[in-house]
C-alpha positions as CSV (number, residue, x, y, z in Angstrom):
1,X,28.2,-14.2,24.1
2,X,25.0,-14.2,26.0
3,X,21.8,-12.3,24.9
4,X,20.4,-9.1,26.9
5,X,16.8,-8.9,27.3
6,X,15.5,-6.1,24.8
7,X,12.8,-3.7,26.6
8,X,9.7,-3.0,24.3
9,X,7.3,0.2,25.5
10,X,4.2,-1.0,26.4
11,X,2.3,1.1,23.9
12,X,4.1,-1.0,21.0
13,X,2.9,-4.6,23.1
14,X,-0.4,-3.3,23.1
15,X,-0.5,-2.8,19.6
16,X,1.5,-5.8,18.3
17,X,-1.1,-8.0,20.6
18,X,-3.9,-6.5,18.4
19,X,-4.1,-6.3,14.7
20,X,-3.4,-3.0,13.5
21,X,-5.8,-0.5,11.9
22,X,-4.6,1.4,8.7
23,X,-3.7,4.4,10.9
24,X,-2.2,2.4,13.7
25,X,-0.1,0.5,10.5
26,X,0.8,4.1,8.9
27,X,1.9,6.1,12.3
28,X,4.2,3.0,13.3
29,X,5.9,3.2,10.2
30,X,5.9,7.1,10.1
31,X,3.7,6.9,6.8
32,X,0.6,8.8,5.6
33,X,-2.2,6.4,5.5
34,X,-2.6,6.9,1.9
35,X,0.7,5.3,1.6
36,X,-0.6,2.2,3.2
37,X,-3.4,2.8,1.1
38,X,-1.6,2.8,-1.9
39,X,0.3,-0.2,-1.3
40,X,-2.9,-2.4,-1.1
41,X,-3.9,-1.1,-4.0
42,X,-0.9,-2.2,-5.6
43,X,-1.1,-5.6,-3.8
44,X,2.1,-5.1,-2.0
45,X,0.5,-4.9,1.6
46,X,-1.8,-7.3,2.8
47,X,-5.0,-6.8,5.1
48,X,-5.4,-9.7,7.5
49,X,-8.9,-8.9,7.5
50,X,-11.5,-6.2,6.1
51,X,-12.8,-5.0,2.8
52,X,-13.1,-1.4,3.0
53,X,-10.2,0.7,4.1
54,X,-11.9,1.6,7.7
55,X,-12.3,-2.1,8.7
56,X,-8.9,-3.3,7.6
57,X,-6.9,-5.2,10.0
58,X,-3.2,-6.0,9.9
59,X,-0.9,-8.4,11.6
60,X,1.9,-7.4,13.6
61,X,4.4,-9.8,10.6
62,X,2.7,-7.0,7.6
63,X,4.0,-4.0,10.0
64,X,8.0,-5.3,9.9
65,X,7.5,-5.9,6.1
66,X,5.6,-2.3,5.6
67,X,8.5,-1.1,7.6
68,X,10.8,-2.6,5.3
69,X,9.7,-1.6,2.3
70,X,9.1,2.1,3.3
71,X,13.0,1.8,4.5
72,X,13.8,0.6,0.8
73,X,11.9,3.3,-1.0
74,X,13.3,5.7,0.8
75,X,17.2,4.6,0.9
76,X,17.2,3.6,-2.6
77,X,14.5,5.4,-4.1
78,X,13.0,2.6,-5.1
79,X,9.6,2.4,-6.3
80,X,6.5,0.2,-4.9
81,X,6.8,-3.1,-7.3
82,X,11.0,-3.4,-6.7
83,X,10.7,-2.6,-3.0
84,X,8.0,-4.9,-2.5
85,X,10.0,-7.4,-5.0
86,X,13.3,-6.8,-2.2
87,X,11.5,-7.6,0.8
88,X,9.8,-11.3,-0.9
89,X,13.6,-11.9,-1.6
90,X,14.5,-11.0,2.2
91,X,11.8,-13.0,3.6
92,X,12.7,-15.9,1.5
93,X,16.1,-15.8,2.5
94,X,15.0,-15.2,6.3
95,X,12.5,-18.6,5.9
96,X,15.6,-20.7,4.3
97,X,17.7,-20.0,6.9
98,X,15.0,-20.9,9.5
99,X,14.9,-24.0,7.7
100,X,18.8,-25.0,7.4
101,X,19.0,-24.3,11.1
102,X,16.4,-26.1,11.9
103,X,18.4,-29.1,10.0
């Protein structure tokens, strides 16, 4: 089975390129920005750089976990801490089986 080439807008390279602002982090995953704000606060989200809320930066790896955790709050109506908690356990399981292929 062969791969087929997967076609990304050039709106999302642009932005994936660059590190996200809190808006730019919040409309790609079809959040308020006090959401993402929230979730800082909380220590669930991680700015890549920036101490106040206008200058925070973040990578393009925090928007697919952002992503996933808003998708777990809202499947499972799950709150901040246990989503958060899901998606360490996915990435964990996503790095060890980097790691046993790699064997």
């Amino acid at each position: 089975m062969t791969a087929s080439p997967i076609t990304v807008p050039a709106e999302l390279i642009e932005l994936l390129d660059d590190a996200l602002s809190l808006h730019q982090l919040a409309q790609c995953c079809r959040v308020s920005p006090d959401w993402v704000l929230t979730h800082v606060q909380a220590g669930v989200l991680q700015p890549q750089h920036g101490h106040a809320a206008a200058d925070w930066r973040f990578a393009s790896t925090t928007l697919v976990r952002a992503r996933r955790i808003v998708q777990l709050e809202q499947t499972y109506d799950a709150d901040p801490q246990l989503a958060a908690l899901a998606a360490d356990l996915m990435e964990e399981v996503a790095r060890l089986r980097r790691q046993l292929g790699d064997l």
